[in-house]
C-alpha positions as CSV (number, residue, x, y, z in Angstrom):
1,X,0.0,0.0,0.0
2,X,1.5,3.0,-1.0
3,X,2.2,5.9,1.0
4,X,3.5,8.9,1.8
5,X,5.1,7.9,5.0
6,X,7.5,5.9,6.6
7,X,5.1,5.0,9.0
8,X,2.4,4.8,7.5
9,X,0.5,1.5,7.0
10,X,2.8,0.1,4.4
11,X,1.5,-2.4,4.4
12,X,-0.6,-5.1,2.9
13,X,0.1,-8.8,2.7
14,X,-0.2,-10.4,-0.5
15,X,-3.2,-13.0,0.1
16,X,-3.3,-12.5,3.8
17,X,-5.1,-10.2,6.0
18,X,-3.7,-6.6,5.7
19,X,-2.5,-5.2,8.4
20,X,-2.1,-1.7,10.2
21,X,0.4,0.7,9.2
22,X,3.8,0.6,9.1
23,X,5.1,3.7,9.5
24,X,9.0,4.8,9.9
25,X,8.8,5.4,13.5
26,X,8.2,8.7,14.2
27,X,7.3,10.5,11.9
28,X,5.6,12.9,14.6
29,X,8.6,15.1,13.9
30,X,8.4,14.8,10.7
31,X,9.9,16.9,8.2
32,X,8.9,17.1,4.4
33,X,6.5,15.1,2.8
34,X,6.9,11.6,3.7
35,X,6.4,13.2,6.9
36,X,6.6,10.4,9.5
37,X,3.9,10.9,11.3
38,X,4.2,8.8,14.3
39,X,2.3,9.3,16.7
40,X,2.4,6.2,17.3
41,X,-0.6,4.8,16.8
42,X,-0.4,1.4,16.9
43,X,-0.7,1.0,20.7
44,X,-3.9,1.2,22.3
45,X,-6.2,3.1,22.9
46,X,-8.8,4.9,25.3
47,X,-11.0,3.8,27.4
48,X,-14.3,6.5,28.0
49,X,-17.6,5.5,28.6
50,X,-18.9,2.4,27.2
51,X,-21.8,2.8,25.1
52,X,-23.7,-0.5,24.4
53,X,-25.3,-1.2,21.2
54,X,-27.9,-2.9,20.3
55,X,-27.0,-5.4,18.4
56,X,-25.8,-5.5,15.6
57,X,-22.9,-6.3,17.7
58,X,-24.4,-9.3,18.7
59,X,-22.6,-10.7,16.0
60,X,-19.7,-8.9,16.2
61,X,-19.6,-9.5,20.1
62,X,-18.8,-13.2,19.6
63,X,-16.0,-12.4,17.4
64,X,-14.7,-10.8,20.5
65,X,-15.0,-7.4,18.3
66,X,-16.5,-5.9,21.0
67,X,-15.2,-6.9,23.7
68,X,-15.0,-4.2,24.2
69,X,-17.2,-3.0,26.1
70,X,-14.8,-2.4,28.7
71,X,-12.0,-1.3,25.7
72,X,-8.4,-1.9,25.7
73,X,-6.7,-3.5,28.7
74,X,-5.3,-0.7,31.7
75,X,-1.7,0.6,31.5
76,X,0.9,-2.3,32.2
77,X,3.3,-2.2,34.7
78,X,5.7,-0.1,32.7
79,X,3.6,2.4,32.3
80,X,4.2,3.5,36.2
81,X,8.2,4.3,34.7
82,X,6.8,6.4,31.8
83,X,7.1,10.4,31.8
84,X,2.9,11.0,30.6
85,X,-0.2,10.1,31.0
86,X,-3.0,8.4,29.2
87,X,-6.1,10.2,29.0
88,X,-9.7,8.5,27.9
89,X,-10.7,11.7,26.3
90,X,-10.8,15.5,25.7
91,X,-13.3,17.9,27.6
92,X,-16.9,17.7,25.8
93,X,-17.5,20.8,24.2
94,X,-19.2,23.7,25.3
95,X,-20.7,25.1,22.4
96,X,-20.0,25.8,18.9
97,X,-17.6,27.3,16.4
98,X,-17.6,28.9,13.3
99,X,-14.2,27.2,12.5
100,X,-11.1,25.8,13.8
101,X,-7.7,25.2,12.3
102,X,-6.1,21.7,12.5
103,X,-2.1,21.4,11.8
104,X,-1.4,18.3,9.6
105,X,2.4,17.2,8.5
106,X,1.7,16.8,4.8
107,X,-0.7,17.2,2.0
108,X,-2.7,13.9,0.8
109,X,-2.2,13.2,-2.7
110,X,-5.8,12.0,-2.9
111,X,-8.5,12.0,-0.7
112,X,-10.1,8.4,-2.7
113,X,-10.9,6.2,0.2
114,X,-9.9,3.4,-1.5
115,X,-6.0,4.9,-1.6
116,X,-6.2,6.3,2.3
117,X,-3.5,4.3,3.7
118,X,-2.0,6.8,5.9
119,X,-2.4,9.5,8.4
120,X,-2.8,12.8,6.6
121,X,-5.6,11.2,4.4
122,X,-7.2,9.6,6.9
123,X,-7.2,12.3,9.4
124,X,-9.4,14.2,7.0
125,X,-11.3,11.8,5.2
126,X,-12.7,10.0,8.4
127,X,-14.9,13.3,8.6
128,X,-16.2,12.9,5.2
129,X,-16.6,9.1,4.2
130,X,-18.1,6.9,6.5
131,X,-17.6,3.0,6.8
132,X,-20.4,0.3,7.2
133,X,-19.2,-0.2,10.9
134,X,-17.3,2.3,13.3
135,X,-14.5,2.0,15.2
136,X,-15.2,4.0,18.5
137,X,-12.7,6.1,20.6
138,X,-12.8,2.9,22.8
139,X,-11.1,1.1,19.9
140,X,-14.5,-1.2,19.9
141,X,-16.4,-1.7,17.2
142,X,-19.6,-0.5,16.7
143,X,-22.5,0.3,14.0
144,X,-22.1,2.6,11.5
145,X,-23.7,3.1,8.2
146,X,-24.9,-0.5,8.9
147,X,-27.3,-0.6,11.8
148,X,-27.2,-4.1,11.9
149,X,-24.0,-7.1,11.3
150,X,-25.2,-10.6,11.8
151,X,-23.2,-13.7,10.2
152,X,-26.1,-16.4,9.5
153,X,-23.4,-19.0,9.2
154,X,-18.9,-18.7,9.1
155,X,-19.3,-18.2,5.6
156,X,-21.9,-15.1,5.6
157,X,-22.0,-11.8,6.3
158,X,-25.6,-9.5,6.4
159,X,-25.0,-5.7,6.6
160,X,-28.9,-4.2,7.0
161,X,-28.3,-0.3,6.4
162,X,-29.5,2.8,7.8
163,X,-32.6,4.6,6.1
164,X,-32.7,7.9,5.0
165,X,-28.8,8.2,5.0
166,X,-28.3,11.5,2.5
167,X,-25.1,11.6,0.2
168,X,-23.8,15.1,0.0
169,X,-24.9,15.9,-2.9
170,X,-28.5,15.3,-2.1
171,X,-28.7,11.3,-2.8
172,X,-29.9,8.4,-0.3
173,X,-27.7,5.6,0.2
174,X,-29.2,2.4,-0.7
175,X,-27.1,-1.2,-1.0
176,X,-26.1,-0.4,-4.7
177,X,-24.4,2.4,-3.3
178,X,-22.4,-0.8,-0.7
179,X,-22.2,-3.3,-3.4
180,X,-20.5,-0.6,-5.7
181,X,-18.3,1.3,-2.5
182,X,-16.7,-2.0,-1.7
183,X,-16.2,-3.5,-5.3
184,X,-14.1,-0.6,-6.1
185,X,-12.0,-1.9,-3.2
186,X,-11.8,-5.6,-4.9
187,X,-11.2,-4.7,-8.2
188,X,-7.5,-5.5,-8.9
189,X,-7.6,-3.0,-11.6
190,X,-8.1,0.1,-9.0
191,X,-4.6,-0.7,-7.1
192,X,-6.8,-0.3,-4.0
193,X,-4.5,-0.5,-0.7
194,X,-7.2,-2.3,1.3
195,X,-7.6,-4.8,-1.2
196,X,-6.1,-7.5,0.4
197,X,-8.7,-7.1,3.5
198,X,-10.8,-8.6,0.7
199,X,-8.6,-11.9,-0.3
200,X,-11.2,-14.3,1.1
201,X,-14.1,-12.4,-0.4
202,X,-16.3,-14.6,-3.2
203,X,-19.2,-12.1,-3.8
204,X,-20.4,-8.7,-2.0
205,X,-23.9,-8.8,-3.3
206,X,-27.5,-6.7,-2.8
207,X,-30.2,-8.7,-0.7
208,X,-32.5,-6.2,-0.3
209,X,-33.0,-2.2,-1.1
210,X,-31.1,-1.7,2.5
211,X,-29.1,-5.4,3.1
212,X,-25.8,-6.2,1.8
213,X,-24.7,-9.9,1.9
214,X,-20.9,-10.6,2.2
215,X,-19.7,-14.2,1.0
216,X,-16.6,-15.4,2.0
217,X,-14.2,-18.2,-0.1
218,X,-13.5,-19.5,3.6
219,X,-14.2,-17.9,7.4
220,X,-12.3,-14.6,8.1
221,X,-12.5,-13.2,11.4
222,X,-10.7,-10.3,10.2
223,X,-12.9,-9.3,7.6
224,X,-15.4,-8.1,9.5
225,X,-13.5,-5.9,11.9
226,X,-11.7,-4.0,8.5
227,X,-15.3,-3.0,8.0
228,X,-14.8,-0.3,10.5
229,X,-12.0,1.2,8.6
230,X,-11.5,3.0,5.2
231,X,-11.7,-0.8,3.7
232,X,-15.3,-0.4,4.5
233,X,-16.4,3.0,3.2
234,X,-19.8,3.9,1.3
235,X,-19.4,6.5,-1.2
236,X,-22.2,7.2,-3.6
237,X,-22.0,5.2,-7.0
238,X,-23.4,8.1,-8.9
239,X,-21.0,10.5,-7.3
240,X,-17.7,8.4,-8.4
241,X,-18.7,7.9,-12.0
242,X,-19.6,11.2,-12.5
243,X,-16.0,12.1,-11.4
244,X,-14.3,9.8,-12.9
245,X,-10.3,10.2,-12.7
246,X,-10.6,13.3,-10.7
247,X,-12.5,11.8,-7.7
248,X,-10.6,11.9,-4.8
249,X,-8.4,15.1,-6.0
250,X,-11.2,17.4,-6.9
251,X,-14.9,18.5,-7.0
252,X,-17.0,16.4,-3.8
253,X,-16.5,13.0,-2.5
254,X,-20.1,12.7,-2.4
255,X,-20.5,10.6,1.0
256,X,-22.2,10.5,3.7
257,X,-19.8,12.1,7.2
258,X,-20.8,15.1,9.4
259,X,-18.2,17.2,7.0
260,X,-18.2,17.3,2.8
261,X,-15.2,18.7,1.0
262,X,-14.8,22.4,0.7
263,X,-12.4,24.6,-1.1
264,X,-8.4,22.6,-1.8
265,X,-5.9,24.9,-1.4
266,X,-3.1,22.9,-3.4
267,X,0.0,23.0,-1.3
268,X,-1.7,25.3,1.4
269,X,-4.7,23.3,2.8
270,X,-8.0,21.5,2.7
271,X,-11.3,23.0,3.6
272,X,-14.2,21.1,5.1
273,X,-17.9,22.3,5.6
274,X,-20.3,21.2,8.1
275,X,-22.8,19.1,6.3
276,X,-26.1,19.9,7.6
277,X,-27.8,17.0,5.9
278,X,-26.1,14.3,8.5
279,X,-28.3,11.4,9.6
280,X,-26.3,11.8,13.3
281,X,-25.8,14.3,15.4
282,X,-24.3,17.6,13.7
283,X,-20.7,19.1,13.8
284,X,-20.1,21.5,16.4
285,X,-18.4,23.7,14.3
286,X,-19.4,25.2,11.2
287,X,-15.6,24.6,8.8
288,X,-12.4,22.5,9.7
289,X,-9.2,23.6,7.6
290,X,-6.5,21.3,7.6
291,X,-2.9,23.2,7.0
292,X,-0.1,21.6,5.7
293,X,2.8,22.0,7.8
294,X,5.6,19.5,6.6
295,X,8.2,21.5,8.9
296,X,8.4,20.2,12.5
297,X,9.4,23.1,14.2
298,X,6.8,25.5,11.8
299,X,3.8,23.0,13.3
300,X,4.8,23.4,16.8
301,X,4.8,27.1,16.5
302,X,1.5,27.1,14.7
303,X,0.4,25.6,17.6
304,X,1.5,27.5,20.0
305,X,1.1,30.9,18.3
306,X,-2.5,30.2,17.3
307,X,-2.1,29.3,13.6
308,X,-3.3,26.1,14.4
309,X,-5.6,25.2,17.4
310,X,-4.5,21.4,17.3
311,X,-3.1,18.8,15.8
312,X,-2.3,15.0,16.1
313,X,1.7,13.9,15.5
314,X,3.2,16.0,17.8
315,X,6.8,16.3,17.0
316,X,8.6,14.3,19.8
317,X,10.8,17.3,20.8
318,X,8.6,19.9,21.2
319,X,6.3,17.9,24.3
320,X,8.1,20.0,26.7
321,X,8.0,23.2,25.0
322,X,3.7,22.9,24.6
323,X,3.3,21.4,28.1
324,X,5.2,24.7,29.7
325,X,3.8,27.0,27.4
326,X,0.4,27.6,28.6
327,X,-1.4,27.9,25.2
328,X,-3.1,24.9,25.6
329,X,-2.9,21.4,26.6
330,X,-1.1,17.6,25.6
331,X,-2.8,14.9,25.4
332,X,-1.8,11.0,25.1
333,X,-4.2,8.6,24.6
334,X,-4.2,4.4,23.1
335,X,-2.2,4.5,20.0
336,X,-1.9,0.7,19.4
337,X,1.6,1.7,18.0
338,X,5.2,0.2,18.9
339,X,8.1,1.9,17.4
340,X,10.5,-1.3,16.0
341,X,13.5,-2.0,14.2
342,X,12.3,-3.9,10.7
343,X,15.2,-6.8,10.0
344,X,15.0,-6.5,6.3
345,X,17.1,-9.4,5.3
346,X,18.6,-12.4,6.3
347,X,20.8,-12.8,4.0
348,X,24.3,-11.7,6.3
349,X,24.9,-11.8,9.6
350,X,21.0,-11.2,10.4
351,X,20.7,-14.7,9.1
352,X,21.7,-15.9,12.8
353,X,19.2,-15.3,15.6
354,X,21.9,-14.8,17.6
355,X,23.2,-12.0,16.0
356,X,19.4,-10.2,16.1
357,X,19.0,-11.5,19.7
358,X,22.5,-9.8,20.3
359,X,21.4,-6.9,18.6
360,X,17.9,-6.3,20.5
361,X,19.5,-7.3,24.0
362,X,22.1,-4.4,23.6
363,X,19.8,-1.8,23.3
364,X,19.4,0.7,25.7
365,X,15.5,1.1,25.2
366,X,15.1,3.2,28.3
367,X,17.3,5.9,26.4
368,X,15.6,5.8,23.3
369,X,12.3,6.5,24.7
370,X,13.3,9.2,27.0
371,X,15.4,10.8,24.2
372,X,13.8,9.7,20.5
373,X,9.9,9.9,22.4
374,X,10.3,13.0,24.6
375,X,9.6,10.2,27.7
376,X,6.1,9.5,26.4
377,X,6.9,6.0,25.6
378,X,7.0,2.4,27.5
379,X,10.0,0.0,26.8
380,X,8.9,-3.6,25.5
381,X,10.2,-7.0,23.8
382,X,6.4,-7.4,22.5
383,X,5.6,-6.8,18.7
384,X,2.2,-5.8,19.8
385,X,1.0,-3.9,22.7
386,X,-1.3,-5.2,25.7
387,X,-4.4,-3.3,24.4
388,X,-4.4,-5.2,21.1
389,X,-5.5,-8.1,23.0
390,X,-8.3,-6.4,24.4
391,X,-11.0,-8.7,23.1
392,X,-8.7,-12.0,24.7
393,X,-9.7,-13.7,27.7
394,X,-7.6,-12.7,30.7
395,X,-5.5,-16.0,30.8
396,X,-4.8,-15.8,27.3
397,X,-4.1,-12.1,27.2
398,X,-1.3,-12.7,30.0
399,X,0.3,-15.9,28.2
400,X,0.7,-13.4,25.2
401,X,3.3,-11.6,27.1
402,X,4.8,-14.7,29.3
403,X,8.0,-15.2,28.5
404,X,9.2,-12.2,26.5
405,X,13.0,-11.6,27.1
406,X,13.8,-8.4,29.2
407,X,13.9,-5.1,27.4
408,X,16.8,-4.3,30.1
409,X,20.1,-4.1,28.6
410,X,23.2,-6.4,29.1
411,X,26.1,-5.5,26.8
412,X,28.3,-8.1,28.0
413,X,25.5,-11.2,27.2
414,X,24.9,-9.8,24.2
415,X,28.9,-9.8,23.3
416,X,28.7,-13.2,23.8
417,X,26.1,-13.8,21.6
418,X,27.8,-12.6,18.8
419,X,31.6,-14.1,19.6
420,X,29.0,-18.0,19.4
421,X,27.9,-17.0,16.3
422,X,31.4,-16.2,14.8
423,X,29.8,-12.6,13.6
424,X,32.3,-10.0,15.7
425,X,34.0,-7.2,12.8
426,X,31.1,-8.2,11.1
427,X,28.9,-5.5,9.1
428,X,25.0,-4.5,9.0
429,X,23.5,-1.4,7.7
430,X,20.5,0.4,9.1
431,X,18.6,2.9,7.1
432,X,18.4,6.4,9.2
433,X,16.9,9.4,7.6
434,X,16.0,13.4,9.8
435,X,12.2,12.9,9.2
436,X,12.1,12.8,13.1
437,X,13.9,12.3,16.0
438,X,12.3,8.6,16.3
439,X,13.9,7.3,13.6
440,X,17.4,9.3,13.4
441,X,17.9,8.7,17.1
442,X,17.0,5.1,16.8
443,X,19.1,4.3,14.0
444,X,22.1,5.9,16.7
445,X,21.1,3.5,19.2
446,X,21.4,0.4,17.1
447,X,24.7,1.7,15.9
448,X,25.8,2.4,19.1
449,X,24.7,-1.1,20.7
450,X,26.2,-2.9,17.6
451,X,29.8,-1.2,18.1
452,X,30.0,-2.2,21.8
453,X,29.2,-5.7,21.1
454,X,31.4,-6.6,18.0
455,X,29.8,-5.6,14.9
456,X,29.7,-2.9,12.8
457,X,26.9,-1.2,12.0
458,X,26.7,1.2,8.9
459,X,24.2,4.4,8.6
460,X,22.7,4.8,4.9
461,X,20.7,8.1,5.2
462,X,17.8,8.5,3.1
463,X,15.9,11.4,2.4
464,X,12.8,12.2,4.0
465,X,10.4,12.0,0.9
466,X,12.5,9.1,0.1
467,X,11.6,6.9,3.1
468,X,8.6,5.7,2.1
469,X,10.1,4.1,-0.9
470,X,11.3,1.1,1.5
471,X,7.8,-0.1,1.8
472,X,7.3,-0.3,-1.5
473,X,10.3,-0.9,-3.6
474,X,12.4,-3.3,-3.0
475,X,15.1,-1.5,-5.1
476,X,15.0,1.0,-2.7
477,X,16.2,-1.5,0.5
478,X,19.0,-3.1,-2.0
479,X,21.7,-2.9,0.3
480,X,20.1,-2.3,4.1
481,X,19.4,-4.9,6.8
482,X,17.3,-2.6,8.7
483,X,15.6,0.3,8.8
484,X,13.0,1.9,11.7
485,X,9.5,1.1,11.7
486,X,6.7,2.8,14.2
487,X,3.6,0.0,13.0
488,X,0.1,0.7,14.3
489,X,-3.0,-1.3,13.9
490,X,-6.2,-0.1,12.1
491,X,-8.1,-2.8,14.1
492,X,-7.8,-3.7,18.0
493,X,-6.7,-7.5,17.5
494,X,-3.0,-8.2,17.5
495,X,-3.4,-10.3,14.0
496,X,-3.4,-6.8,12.3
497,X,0.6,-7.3,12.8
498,X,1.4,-10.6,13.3
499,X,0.1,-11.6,9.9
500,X,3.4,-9.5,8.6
501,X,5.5,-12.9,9.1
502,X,3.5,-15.1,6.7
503,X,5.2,-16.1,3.7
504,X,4.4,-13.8,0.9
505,X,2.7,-11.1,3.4
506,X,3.8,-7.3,1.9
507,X,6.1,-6.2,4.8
508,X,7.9,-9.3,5.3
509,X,10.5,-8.0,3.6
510,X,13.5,-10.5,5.1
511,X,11.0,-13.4,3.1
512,X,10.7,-15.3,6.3
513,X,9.0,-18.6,5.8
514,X,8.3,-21.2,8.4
515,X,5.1,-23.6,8.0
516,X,3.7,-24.0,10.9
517,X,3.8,-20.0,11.8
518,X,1.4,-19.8,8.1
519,X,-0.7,-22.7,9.4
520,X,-1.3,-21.2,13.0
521,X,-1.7,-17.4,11.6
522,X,-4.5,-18.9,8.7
523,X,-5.9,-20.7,12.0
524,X,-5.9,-17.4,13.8
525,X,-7.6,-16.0,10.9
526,X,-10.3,-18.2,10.4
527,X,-11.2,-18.2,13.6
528,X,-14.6,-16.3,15.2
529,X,-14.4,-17.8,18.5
530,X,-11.3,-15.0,20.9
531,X,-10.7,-17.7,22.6
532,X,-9.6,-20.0,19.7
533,X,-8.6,-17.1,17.9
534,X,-6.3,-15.3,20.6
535,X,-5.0,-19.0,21.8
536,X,-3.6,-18.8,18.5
537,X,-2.2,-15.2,18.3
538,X,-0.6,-16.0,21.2
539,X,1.3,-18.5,19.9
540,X,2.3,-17.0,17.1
541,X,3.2,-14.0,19.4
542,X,6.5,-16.4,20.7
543,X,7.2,-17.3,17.5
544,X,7.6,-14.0,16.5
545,X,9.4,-13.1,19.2
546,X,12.0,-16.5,19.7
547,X,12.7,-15.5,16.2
548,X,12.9,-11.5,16.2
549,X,11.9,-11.4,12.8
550,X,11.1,-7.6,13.8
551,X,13.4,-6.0,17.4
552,X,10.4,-4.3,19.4
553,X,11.6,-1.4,20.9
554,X,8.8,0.5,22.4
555,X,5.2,1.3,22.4
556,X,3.9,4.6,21.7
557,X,1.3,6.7,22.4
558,X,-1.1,8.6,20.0
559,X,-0.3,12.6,21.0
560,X,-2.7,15.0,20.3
561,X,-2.3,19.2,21.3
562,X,-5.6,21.1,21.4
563,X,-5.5,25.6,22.4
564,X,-7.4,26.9,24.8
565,X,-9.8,28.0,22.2
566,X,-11.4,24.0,21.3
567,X,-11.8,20.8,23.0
568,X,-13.8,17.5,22.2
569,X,-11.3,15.7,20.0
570,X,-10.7,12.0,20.7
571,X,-7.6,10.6,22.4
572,X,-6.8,7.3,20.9
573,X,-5.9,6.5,17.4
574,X,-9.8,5.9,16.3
575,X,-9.3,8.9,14.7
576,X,-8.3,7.7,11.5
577,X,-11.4,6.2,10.6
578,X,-14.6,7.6,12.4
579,X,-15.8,11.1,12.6
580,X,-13.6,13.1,14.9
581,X,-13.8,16.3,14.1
582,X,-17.2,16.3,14.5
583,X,-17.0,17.0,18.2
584,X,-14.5,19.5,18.2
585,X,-16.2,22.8,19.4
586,X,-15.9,25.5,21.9
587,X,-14.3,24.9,25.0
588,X,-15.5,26.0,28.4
589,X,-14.6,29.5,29.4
């Protein structure tokens, strides 16, 4: 899946269940246009009030998709070390606006839903295409342009609509609208990035005037929870075709959100208008304009000057500044992100587990997070973070984690790890770039614990708008073993990233292949029932980590800054993909 960032969600797997985005660790500082966003999403996320819904989520309750009542696990026991706190939310608003000013790091080069695959589109777009299902600032799933999810039968999924749903420009969604939203997604032709979500798809077809009937080639317990994403969107069929090549770059997007496109200020900034034909409850304020800001320093100072009254990817470096400034305040909330070091080949002295156990053990995590993180980070030897397992049963949840290796660092074992696999004066080379101080100050760390125990670790900097290229091209990681990777997950279930290490998936980039781990990861998959289905994440999880086909390094937060002037916007990382902006308004004076 293309896109723009490093971090982004590069990532698709060939035949297998796509998963969240990969995104070069932090982009939150971000510079130029691959702007790394990371804001880590990919951890967890928050935990407000838990709003029960009549069932459609019946069905989606024994998936475990909902377990969520209760949403992501509480903070581990790191979390007591870690320099911020999470917050469920942002005050409610107060009252409304006539417009506020968000700070984005880069321009989308199209606001098509079926190419959103990273944050800047997807910050915008969740306000103006919705999806069949929603995914909540709980990080639960819930109903959305579908009122109703049942699956009859493992094969068989029944999406009844809402009535009276309006398009913005004046038509009412009906299942054509569905039938056509989602085969745009599956037609190979269209380059979709979320088309792999739809691998075990046989036939989306209309059952009714306001029922959509999903059949699947074999069960898929992911399918259903990528409904709540941009995978699932409903844009008008009449609306696309009369666009044609230009939809997604200009004119209206014609769907359904609390916001429809406004004026596109090439280069400058994006312009949305409160739509006042929306089937739930109105925006609060009247516009949102999203300014492009690819500059790390010139977004902070937006921020704090005014320019901007918030903004999500807060460069790592400037936490302190906005905390001590008084102009408004930080938030952290779930971000279901961890911040990693991608092992890109095997092929050298990677090859030998020793060498990448060697490698992760001499890391001095604590110092990355404090340094490349601002503090607002928790050190871990897990590839997924605790509030991915929300949905798991408690037992299982905990065997996830059992058994990890420390993430405490011991030069001298690691020295011995590489002397027993004959690799000391060896060489590896790690990718670094200055799109943010989570990836440049990474790639130091791995030099600097590869150097004290024997090898040698070479720096290849690449260029900021260049970065993204390593998810993609495989040209363009000729030559590196490694390279950062922040990688957040677009659903709450740990498979989002796991299913990376199946042979073929799109970001197994090292081509690791083992049998069993494809056997247990298509169980997983197939799988409705979280106990069966977690048993065998968890499994997989130890694979994945005996093998370190990825070294975790941390988790990370999703950071959002709001003024004094607005309040309402969510915490947690469920802001790429359902409404947000919506509930920004006025903030209590």
């Amino acid at each position: 899946m293309p896109r723009s960032l490093p971090w982004s969600r590069a990532a698709r797997s060939a035949g297998h269940a796509s998963p969240g985005r990969a995104t070069t660790a932090g982009a939150s500082t971000a510079g130029a246009t691959t702007a790394g966003a990371t804001t880590a999403h990919r951890s967890a996320r928050r935990r407000s009030a838990r709003r029960r819904y009549a069932l459609p989520v019946a069905a989606l309750a024994a998936l475990g998709l909902v377990a969520a009542c209760s949403g992501p696990p509480k903070g581990d026991g790191n979390q007591k070390d870690a320099a911020f706190k999470l917050s469920a939310g942002t005050p409610a608003a107060a009252g409304e606006l006539d417009s506020f000013t968000w700070a984005v790091y880069a321009e989308p080069p199209t606001l098509d839903y079926i190419s959103a695959f990273d944050y800047p589109a997807n910050t915008i777009l969740s306000n103006v295409c919705e999806s069949l299902m929603r995914w909540t600032p709980q990080l639960t799933t819930a109903p959305g342009l579908a009122e109703k999810a049942t699956n009859p039968n493992d094969l068989t999924w029944v999406y009844d609509l809402r009535p009276g749903v309006r398009f913005h420009d004046g038509g009412t969604m009906t299942a054509d609208d569905v039938v056509f939203s989602l085969g745009r997604q599956m037609d190979p032709d269209n380059g979709a990035a979320w088309n792999s979500n739809f691998s075990n798809v046989e036939a989306v077809t209309k059952t009714g005037p306001l029922q959509v009937t999903v059949k699947l080639k074999k069960p898929d317990s992911q399918f259903p929870q990528y409904m709540a994403t941009a995978a699932g969107v409903v844009a008008s069929r009449a609306g696309v075709r009369k666009a044609g090549e230009d939809y997604g770059t200009s004119g209206s997007l014609d769907c359904t959100g609390p916001f429809e496109l406004g004026t596109w200020n090439k280069g400058q900034s994006i312009e949305l208008k409160r739509f006042d034909g929306y089937w739930g409850t109105k925006a609060k304020s009247a516009k949102a304009v999203f300014t492009f800001l690819t500059d790390p320093n010139a977004r902070t100072n937006a921020l704090l000057s005014g320019e901007a009254d918030g903004g999500y990817l807060i460069p790592t470096e400037s936490y302190d500044r906005l905390r001590a400034s008084g102009a408004g305040t930080l938030y952290f909330g779930e971000g279901l992100s961890t911040v990693n070091v991608n092992v890109t080949s095997m092929k050298g002295a990677l090859g030998d587990v020793r060498v990448r156990r060697a490698l992760s053990l001499a890391l001095d995590r604590r110092g990355f997070v404090k340094a490349g993180l601002g503090g607002a980070g928790t050190v871990t030897t897990s590839l997924t973070t605790k509030a991915a397992w929300a949905g798991a049963p408690d037992a299982i949840r905990a065997s996830a984690f059992v058994g990890l290796p420390s993430p405490e660092q011991n030069i001298e074992a690691a020295k011995r790890m590489v002397e027993e696999a004959g690799a000391t004066g060896k060489t590896v080379t790690m990718a670094t770039s200055s799109i943010g101080l989570d990836v440049s100050l990474l790639a130091t760390a791995v030099q600097d614990a590869g150097t004290r125990i024997g090898l040698e670790v070479k720096l290849k900097t690449i260029a900021p708008n260049a970065f993204t290229s390593l998810f993609t091209d495989p040209a363009a990681r000729e030559g590196l073993d490694m390279f950062p990777l922040t990688y957040y997950d677009s659903i709450t279930d740990p498979m989002d990233l796991l299913s990376n290490f199946q042979t073929g998936a799109y970001q197994n980039y090292a081509g690791y292949s083992d049998e069993s781990y494809d056997a247990l990861a298509d169980k997983a998959r197939s799988e409705y029932d979280p106990a069966k289905r977690f048993s065998a994440a968890a499994e997989l999880q130890k694979k994945a980590a005996d093998q370190l086909l990825w070294i975790p390094v941390a988790e990370w937060p999703t950071a959002v800054f709001l003024n004094k002037r607005i309040t309402g916007a969510p915490t947690t990382i469920s802001y790429l993909y359902s409404p947000w902006a919506a509930g920004v308004g006025a903030a209590a004076r």
